[in-house]
TILUMKOL-847516 format. One record per residue (C-alpha): residue number from 1; residue in three letters; x, y, z. Coordinates in nm, 2 decimals, padded with zeros to 4 digits, m for minus. Each point is the difference from the previous one (the first is absolute). Last residue first. Layout:
TILUMKOL-847516
i = NUM, aa = ALA, east = X, north = Y, up = Z;
...
end
This chain:
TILUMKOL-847516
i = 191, aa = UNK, east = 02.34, north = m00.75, up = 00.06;
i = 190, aa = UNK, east = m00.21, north = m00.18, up = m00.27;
i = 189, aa = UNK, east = m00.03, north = 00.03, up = m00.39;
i = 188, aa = UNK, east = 00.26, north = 00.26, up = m00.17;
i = 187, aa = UNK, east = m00.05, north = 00.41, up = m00.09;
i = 186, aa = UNK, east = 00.32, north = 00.12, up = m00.15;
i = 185, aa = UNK, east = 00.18, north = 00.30, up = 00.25;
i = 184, aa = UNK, east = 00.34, north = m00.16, up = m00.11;
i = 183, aa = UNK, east = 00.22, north = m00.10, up = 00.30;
i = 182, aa = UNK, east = m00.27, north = m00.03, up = 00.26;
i = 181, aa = UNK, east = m00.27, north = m00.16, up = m00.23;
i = 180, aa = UNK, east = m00.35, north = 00.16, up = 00.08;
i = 179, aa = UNK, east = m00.23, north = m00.22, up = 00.19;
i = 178, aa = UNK, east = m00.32, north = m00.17, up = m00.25;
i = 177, aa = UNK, east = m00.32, north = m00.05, up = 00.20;
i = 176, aa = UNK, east = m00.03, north = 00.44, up = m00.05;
i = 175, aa = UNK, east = m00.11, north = 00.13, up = 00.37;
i = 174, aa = UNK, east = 00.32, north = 00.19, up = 00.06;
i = 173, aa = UNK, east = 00.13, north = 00.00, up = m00.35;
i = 172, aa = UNK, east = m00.22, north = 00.30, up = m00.06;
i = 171, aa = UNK, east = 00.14, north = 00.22, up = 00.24;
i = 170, aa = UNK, east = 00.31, north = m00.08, up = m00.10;
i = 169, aa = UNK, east = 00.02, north = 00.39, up = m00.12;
i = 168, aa = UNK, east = 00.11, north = m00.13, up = m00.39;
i = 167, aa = UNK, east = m00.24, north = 00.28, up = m00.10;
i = 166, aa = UNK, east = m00.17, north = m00.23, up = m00.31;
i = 165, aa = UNK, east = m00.12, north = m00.23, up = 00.25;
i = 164, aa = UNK, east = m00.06, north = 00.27, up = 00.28;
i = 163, aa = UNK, east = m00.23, north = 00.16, up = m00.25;
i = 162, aa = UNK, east = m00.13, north = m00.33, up = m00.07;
i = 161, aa = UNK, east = m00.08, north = m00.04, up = 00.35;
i = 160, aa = UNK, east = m00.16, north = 00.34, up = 00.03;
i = 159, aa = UNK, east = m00.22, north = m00.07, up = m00.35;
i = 158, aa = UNK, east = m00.11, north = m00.36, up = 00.19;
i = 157, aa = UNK, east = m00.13, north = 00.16, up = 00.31;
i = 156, aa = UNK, east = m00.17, north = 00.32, up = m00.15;
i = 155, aa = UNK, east = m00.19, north = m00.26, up = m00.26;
i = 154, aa = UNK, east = m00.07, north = m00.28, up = 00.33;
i = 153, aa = UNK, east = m00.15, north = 00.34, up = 00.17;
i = 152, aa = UNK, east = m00.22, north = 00.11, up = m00.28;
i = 151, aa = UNK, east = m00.11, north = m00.37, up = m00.03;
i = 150, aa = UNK, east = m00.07, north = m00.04, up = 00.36;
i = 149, aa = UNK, east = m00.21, north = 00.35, up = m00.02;
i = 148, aa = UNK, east = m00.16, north = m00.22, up = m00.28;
i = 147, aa = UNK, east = m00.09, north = m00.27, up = 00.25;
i = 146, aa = UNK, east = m00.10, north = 00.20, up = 00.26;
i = 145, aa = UNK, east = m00.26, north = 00.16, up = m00.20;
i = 144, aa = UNK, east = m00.15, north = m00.36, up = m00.09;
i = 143, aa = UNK, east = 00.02, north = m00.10, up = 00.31;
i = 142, aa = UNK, east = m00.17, north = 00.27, up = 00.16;
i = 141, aa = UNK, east = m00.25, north = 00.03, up = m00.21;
i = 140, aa = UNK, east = m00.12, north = m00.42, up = 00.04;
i = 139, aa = UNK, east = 00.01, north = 00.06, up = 00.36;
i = 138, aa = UNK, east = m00.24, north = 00.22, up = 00.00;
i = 137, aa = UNK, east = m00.18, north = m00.15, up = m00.30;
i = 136, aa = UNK, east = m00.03, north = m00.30, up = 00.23;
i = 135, aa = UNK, east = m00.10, north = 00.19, up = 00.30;
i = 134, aa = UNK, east = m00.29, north = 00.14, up = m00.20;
i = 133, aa = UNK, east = m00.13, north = m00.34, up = m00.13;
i = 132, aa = UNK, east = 00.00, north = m00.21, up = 00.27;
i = 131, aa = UNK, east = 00.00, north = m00.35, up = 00.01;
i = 130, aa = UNK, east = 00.11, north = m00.19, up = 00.25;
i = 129, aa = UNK, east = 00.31, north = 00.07, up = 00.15;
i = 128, aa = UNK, east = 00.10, north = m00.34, up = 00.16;
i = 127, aa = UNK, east = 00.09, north = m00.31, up = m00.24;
i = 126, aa = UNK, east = 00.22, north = m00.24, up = 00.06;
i = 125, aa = UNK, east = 00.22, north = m00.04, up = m00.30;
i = 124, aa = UNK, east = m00.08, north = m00.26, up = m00.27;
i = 123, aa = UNK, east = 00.29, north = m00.15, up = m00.10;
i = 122, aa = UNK, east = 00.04, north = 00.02, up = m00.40;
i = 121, aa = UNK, east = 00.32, north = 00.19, up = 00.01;
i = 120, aa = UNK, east = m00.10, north = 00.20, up = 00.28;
i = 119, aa = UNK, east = m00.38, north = 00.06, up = m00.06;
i = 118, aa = UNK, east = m00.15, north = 00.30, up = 00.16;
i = 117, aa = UNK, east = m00.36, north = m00.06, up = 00.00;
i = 116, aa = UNK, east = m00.27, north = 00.30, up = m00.17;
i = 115, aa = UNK, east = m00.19, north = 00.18, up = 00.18;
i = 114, aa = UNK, east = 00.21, north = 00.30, up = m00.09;
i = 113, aa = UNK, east = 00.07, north = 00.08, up = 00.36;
i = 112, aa = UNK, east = 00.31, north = m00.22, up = 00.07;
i = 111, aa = UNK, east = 00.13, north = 00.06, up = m00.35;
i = 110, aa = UNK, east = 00.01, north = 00.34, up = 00.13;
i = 109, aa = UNK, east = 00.16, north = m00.05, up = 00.27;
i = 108, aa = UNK, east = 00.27, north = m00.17, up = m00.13;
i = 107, aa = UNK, east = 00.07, north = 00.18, up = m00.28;
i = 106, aa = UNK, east = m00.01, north = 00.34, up = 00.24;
i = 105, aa = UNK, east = 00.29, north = m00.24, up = 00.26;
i = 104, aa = UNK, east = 00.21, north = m00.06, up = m00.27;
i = 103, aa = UNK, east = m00.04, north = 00.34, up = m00.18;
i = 102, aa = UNK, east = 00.07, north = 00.18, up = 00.29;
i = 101, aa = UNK, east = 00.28, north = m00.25, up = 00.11;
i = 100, aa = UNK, east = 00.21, north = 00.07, up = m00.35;
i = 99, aa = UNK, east = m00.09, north = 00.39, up = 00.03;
i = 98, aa = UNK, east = 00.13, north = 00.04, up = 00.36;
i = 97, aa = UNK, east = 00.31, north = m00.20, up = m00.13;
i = 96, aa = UNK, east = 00.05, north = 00.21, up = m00.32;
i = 95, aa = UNK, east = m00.04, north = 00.34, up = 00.23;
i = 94, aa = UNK, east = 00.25, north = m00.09, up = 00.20;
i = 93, aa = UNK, east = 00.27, north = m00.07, up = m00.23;
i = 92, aa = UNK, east = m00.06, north = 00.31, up = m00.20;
i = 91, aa = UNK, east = 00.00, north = 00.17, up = 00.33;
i = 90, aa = UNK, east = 00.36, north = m00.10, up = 00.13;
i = 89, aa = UNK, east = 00.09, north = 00.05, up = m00.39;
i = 88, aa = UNK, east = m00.12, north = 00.36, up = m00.03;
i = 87, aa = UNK, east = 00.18, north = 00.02, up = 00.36;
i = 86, aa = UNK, east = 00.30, north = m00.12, up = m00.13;
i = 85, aa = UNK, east = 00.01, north = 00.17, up = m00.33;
i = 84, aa = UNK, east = m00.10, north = 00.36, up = 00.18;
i = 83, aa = UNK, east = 00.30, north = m00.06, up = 00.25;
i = 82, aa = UNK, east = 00.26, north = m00.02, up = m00.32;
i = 81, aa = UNK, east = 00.18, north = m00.29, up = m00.05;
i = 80, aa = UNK, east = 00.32, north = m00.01, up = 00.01;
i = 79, aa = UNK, east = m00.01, north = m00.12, up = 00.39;
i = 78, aa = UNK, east = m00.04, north = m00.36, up = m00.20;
i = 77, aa = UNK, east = m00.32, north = m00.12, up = 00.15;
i = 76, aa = UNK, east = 00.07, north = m00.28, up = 00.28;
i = 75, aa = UNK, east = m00.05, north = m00.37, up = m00.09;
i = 74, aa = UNK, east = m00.33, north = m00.11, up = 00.15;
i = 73, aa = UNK, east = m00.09, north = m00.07, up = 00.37;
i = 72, aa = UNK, east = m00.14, north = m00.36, up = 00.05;
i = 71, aa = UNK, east = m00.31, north = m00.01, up = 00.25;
i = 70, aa = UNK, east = m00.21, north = 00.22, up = m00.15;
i = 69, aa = UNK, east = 00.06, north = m00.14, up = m00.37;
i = 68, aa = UNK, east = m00.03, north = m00.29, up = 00.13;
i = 67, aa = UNK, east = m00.34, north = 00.09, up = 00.15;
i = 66, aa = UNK, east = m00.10, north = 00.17, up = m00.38;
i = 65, aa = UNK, east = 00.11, north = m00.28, up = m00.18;
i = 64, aa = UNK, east = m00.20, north = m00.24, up = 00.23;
i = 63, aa = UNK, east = m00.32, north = 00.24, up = m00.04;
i = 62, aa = UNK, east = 00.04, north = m00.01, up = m00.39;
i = 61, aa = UNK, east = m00.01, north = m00.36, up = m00.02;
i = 60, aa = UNK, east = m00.28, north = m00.07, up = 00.22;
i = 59, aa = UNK, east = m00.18, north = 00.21, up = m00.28;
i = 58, aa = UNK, east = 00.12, north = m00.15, up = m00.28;
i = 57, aa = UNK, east = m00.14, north = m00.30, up = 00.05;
i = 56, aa = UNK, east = m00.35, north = 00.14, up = 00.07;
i = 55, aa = UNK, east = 00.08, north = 00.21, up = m00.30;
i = 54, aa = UNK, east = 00.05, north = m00.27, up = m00.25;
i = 53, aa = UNK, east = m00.29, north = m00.16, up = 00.10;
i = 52, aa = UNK, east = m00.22, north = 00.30, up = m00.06;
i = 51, aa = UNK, east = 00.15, north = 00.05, up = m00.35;
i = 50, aa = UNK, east = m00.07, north = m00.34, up = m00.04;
i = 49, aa = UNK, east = m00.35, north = 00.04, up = 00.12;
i = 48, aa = UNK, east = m00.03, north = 00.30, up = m00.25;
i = 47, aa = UNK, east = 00.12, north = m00.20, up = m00.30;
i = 46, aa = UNK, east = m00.26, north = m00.31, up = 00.10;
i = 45, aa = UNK, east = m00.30, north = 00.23, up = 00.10;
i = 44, aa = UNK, east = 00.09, north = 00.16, up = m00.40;
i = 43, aa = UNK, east = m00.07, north = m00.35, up = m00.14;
i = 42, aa = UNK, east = m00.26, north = m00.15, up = 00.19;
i = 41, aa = UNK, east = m00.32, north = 00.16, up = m00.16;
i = 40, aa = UNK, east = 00.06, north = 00.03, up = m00.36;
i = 39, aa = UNK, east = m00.06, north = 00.29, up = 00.02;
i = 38, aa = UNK, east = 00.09, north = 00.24, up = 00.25;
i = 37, aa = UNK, east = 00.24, north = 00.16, up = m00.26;
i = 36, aa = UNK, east = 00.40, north = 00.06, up = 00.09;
i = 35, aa = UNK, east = 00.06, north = 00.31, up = 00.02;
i = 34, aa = UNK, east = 00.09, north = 00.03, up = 00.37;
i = 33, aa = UNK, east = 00.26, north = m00.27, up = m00.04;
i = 32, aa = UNK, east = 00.27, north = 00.14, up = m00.19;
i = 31, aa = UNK, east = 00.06, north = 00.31, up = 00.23;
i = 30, aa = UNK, east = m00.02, north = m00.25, up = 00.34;
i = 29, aa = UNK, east = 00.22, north = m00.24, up = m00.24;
i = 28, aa = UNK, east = 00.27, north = 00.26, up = m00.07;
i = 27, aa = UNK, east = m00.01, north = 00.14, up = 00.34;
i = 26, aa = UNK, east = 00.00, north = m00.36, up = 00.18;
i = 25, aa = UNK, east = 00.30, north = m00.06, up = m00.24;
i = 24, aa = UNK, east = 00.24, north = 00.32, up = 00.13;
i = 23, aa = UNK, east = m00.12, north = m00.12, up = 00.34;
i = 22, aa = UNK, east = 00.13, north = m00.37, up = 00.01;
i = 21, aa = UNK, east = 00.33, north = 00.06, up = m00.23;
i = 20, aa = UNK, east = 00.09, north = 00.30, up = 00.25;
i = 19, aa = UNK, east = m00.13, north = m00.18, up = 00.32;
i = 18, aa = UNK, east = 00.24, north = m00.29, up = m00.11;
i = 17, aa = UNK, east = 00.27, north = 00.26, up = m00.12;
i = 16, aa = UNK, east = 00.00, north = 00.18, up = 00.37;
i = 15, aa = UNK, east = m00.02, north = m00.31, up = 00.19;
i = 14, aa = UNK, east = 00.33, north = m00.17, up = m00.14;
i = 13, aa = UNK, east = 00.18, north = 00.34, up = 00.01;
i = 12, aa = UNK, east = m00.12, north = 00.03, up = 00.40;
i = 11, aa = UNK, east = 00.10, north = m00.42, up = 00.03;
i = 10, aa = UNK, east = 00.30, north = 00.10, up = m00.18;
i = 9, aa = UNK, east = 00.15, north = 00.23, up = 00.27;
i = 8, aa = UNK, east = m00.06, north = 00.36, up = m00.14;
i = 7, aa = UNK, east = 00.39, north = 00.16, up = m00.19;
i = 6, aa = UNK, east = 00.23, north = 00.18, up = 00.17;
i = 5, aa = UNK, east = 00.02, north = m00.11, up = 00.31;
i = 4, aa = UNK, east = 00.18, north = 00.20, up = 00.29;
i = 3, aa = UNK, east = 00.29, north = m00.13, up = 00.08;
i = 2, aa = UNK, east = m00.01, north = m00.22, up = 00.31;
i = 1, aa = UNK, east = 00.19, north = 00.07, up = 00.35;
end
């Protein structure tokens, strides 16, 4: 009979900061971008097919992270913590997965309608939506609405971990890269 871990395997922790790093810059360069002039012509289809890019790799990224995390059953919740925390967590967790497809799948499509081709870091996607321009702003408004709900959600997700930070709970140790020394609680690389 195992113990129950305490900490998510390293391929979960590994996942989590990739998708962390990925996202947190799609946000900054989705929020950059859209200011950009359309003049010179070239320059701002360059930032948003990056952006795009950067998505479509992101993408299959997010769906293996969410089967592992499917498959691989987290550390248990220390019974500390009060039934409001967990569920605000369960939902919390939830909701920044719905969001993280919703905006894949709404940059997608709305690429796809724009009339303009979807270039994968210079590749030329297939093309398939033809242009249209009410589907496109569809799409368009539901990415961009689901990207600052995202941002709410990232915000409530990093003030709870610093919370558990600062706490000393081990909750945030659980996902942290760095496992907490036995003998002396200090933060060290690896397992």
């Amino acid at each position: 009979m195992s113990a129950e871990p305490s900490r998510y395997d390293r391929i979960a922790i590994a996942l989590h900061w990739l998708i962390a790093v990925g996202v947190l810059a799609q946000i900054g360069l989705g929020l950059w971008m859209i200011d950009i002039p359309k003049q010179p012509a070239g320059v701002r289809a360059y930032w948003f097919n990056l952006h795009k890019s950067i998505g479509l790799t992101l993408s299959p990224v997010i769906f293996v992270r969410l089967i592992w995390r499917l498959t691989h059953r987290p550390p248990a919740l220390p019974e500390a913590l009060p039934r409001w925390q967990r569920m605000a967590t369960l939902a919390n967790h939830r909701l920044l997965y719905a969001c993280m497809f919703a905006m894949s799948l709404s940059g997608y499509l709305g690429s796809s309608f724009s009339g303009y081709p979807i270039k994968y870091f210079g590749v030329t996607l297939p093309g398939w939506g033809g242009k249209d321009d009410a589907l496109k702003e569809l799409f368009s408004v539901v990415h961009w609405w689901a990207a600052w709900v995202f941002v709410a959600l990232i915000a409530l997700h990093v003030a709870a971990a610093l919370r558990h930070l600062l706490k000393g709970d081990g909750i945030f140790a659980r996902m942290w890269p760095a496992a907490p020394r036995r003998e002396s609680g200090e933060f060290t690389a690896g397992r």
